[in-house]
C-alpha positions in Angstrom: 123.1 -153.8 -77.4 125.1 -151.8 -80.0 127.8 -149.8 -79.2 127.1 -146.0 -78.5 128.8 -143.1 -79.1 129.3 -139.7 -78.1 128.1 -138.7 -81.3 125.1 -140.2 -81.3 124.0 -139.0 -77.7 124.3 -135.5 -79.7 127.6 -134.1 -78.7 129.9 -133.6 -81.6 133.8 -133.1 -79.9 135.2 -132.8 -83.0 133.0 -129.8 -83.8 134.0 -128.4 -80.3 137.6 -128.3 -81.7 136.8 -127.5 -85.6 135.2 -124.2 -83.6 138.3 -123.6 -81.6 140.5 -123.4 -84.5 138.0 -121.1 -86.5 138.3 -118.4 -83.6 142.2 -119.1 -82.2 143.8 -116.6 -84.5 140.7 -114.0 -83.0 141.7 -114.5 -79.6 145.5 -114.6 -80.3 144.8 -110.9 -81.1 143.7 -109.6 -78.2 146.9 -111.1 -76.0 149.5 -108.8 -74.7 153.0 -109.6 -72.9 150.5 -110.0 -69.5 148.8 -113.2 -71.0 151.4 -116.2 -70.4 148.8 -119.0 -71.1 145.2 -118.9 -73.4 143.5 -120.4 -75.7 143.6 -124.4 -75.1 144.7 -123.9 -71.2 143.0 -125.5 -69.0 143.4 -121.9 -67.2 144.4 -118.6 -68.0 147.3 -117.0 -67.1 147.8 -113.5 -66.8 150.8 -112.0 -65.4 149.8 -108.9 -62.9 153.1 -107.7 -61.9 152.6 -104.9 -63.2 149.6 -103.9 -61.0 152.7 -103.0 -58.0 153.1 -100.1 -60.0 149.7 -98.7 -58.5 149.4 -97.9 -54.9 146.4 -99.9 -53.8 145.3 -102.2 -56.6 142.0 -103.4 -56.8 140.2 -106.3 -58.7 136.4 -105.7 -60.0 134.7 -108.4 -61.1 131.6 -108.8 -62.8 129.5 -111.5 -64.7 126.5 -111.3 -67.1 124.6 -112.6 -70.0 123.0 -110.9 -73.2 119.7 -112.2 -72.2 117.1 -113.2 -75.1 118.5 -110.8 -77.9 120.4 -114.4 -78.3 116.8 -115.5 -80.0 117.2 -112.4 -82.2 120.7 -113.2 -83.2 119.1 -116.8 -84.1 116.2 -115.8 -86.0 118.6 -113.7 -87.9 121.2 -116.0 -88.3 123.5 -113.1 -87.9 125.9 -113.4 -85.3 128.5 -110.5 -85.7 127.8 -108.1 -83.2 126.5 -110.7 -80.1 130.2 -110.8 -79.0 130.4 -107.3 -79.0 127.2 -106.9 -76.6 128.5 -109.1 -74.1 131.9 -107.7 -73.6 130.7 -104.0 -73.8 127.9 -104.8 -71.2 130.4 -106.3 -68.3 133.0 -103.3 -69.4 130.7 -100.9 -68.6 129.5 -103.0 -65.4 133.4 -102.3 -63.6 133.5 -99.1 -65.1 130.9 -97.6 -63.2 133.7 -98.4 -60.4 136.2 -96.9 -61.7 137.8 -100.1 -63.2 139.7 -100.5 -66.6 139.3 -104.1 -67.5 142.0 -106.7 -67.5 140.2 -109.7 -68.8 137.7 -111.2 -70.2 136.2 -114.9 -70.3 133.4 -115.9 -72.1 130.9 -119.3 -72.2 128.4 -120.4 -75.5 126.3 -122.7 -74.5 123.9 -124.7 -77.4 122.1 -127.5 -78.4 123.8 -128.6 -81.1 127.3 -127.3 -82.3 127.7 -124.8 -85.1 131.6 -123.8 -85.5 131.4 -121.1 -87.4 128.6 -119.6 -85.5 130.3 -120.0 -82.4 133.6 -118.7 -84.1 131.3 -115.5 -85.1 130.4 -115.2 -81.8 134.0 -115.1 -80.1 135.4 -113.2 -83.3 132.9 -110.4 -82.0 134.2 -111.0 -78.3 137.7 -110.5 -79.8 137.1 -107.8 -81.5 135.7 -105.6 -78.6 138.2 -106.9 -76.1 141.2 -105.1 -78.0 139.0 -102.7 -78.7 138.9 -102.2 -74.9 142.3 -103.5 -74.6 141.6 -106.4 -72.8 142.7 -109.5 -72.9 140.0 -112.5 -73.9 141.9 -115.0 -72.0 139.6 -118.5 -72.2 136.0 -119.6 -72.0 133.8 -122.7 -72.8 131.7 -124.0 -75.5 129.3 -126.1 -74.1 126.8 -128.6 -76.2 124.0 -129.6 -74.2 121.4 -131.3 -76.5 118.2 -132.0 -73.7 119.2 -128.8 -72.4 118.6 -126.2 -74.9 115.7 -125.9 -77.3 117.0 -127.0 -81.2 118.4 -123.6 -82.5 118.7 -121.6 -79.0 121.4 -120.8 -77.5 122.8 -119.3 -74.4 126.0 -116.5 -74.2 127.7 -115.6 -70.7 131.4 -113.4 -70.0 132.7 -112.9 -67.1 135.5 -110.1 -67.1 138.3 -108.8 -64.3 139.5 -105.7 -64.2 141.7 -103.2 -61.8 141.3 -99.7 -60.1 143.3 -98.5 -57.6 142.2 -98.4 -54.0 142.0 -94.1 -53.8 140.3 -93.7 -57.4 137.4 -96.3 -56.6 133.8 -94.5 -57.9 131.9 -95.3 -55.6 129.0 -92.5 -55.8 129.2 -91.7 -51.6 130.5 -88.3 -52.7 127.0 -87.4 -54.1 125.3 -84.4 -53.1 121.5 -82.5 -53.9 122.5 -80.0 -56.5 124.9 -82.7 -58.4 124.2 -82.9 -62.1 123.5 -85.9 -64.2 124.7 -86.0 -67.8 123.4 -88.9 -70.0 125.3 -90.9 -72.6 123.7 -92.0 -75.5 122.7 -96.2 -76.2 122.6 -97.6 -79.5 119.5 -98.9 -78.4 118.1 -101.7 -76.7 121.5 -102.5 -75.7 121.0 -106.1 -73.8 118.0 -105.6 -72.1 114.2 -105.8 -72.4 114.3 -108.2 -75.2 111.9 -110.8 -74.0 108.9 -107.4 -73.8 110.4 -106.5 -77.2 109.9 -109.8 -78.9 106.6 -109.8 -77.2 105.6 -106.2 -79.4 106.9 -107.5 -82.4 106.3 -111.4 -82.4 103.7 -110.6 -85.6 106.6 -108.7 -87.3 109.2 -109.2 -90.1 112.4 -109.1 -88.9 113.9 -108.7 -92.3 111.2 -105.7 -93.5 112.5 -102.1 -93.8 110.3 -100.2 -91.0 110.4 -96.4 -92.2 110.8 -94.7 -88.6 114.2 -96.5 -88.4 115.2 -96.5 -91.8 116.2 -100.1 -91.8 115.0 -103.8 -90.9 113.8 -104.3 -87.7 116.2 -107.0 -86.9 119.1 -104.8 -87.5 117.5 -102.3 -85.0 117.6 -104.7 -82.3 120.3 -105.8 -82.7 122.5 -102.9 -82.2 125.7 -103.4 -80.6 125.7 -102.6 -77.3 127.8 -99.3 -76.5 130.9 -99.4 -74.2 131.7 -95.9 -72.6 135.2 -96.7 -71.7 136.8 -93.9 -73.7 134.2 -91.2 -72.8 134.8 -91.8 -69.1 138.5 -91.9 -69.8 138.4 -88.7 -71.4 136.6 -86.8 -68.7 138.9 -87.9 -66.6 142.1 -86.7 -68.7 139.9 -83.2 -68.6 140.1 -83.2 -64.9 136.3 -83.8 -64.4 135.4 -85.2 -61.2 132.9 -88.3 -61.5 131.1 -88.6 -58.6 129.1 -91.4 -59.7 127.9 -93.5 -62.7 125.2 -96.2 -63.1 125.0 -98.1 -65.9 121.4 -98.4 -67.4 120.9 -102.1 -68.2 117.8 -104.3 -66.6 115.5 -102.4 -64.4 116.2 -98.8 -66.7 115.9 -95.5 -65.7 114.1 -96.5 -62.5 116.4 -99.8 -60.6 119.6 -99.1 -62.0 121.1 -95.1 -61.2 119.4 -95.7 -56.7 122.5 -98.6 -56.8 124.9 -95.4 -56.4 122.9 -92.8 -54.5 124.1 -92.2 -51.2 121.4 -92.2 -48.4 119.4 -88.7 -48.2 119.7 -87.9 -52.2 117.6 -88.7 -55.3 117.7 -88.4 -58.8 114.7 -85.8 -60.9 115.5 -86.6 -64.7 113.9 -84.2 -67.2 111.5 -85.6 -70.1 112.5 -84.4 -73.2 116.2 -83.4 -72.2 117.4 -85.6 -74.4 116.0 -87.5 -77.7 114.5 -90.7 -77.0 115.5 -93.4 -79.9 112.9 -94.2 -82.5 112.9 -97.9 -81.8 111.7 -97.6 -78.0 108.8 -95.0 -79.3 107.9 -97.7 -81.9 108.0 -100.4 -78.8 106.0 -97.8 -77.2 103.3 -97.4 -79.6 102.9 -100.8 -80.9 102.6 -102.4 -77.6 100.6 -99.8 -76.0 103.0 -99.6 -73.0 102.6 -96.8 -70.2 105.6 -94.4 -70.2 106.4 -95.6 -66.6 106.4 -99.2 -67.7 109.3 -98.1 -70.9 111.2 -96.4 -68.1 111.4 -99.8 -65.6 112.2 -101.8 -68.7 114.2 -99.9 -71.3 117.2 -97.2 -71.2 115.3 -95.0 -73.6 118.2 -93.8 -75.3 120.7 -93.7 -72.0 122.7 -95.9 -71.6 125.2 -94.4 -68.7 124.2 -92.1 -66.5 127.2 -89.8 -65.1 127.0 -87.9 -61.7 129.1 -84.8 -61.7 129.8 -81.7 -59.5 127.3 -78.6 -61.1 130.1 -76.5 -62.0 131.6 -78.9 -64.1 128.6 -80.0 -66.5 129.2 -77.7 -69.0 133.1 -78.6 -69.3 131.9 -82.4 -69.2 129.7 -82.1 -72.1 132.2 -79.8 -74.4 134.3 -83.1 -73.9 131.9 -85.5 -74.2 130.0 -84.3 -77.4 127.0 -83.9 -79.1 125.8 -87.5 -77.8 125.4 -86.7 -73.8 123.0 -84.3 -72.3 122.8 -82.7 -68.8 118.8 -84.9 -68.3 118.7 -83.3 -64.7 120.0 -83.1 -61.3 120.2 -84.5 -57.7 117.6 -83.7 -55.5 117.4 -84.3 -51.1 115.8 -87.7 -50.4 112.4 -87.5 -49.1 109.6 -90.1 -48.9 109.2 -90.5 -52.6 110.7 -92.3 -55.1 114.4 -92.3 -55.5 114.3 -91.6 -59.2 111.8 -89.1 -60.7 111.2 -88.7 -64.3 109.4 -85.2 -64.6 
């Protein structure tokens, strides 16, 4: 028998390291005095000491995926703004907590190893980890021919972050009478892709669709938003935040009961706020009910804040013209715990 190689079972390591040197300079970026070890550790290390300086500290930690906008990324070959997605989506996921993130660890997995896709990819990570000022302290590449379909490919982060004990968001503070004040998505964000490429599987990705005034493609795949400095600034206005559910799967519907206190429930007001053209496209293409759009999509909110009544008009002078008050809290009774009206 002749001799066999790595290689030639599909995996490529010197590609895994070509790829590692194409995005080192990237993640280098993102380090502070808190990261002691990084890139090419086996493990991370980040230094917490300075966490004594807060009276209770407490570690959130989430983990999540960008779902099948990955196959739009692909069929695109674009692969700029992926990193961006994931690292905004598991900010916001400790944020609705009360947590600023610490950092952040992502995982490509692929069939076959492309270096300067995968550099992209974590370039895009990097990118929106300083933005967040976090640190992107490791992750994987991982070539698994047998695995993954010839061209697909699979994008994971996992992210830490700290609040302390007594500013922990928790929504248990939530009362009938409470307002909610809606941020606004980019768009699909990193959720409903797989009913999305379903609408639009006859489509041109590349072709200029009037009602967005641009491709397709580049419509879906609009970064997802991070609302770390809106929330911060709320809170530098004194605002009190009672709650805050970030819209990903399960949309309008699933995600905002994951906060409510027992008794309470949520009545959000069609047409308080503009719903993007790319979900009434979805909408109208794939002849999908408005309740069905609800339970998939975040129809153009993608954070939903809770706040005390009183202080709704002071949160959206500071929040801008991209948040809306979309209704209220109601009491709890047998139906639903979210009503769109």
């Amino acid at each position: 028998m002749a001799a066999m190689s790595y290689r030639e079972a599909g995996v490529d390591i010197e590609a895994g390291v070509r790829a590692v040197e194409l995005m080192r300079e990237a993640v280098r970026a993102t380090y502070g005095p808190e990261v002691l070890l990084g890139i090419g550790a086996f493990g991370g290390l980040f230094d917490v000491s300075t966490l004594k300086e807060m009276e209770a500290p407490v570690l959130v930690a989430s983990t999540d995926g960008v779902g099948t906008k990955t196959k739009i990324a692909a069929a695109l070959g674009r692969f700029d703004t992926i990193g961006h997605d994931i690292v905004n989506h598991c900010v916001n996921d400790i944020l609705v907590q009360g947590a600023r993130p610490l950092f952040f660890l992502d995982y490509i997995a692929t069939s076959k190893l492309d270096p300067e896709m995968v550099a992209e990819v974590v370039r895009g990570c990097a990118e929106a980890c300083k933005a967040a000022g976090c640190a992107l302290l490791g992750g994987e590449t991982a070539e698994m021919p047998g695995v993954y379909a010839p061209g697909e490919f699979d994008l994971v982060g996992t992210i830490v972050g700290v609040v302390d004990r007594h500013e922990i968001v928790d929504g248990r503070a939530i009362v009938p009478g409470d307002a909610i004040i809606g941020l606004a998505s980019s768009g699909l964000h990193t959720n409903g892709y797989s009913l999305a490429r379903r609408v639009f599987q006859d489509w041109d990705l590349h072709a200029v669709v009037p009602e967005l005034g641009r491709p397709l493609g580049e419509a879906l795949l609009a970064p997802h938003r991070s609302y770390l400095a809106e929330v911060r600034r709320l809170r530098e206005a004194g605002i009190v935040i009672k709650g805050m559910a970030h819209i990903t799967g399960g949309g309008l519907i699933d995600n905002p009961p994951r906060i409510f206190p027992e008794g309470v429930a949520a009545r959000i007001q069609r047409g308080s706020w503009p719903i993007l053209p790319i979900f009434q496209l979805i909408q109208r293409v794939g002849g999908i009910s408005e309740e069905e759009m609800a339970h998939v999509f975040n129809l153009g909110l993608g954070m939903l804040l809770i706040v005390p009544a009183e202080q709704a008009d002071e949160a959206l002078r500071v929040l801008g013209d991209d948040a809306w008050r979309v209704g209220e809290m109601i009491p709890r009774d047998k139906g639903p715990a979210v009503r769109i009206e």
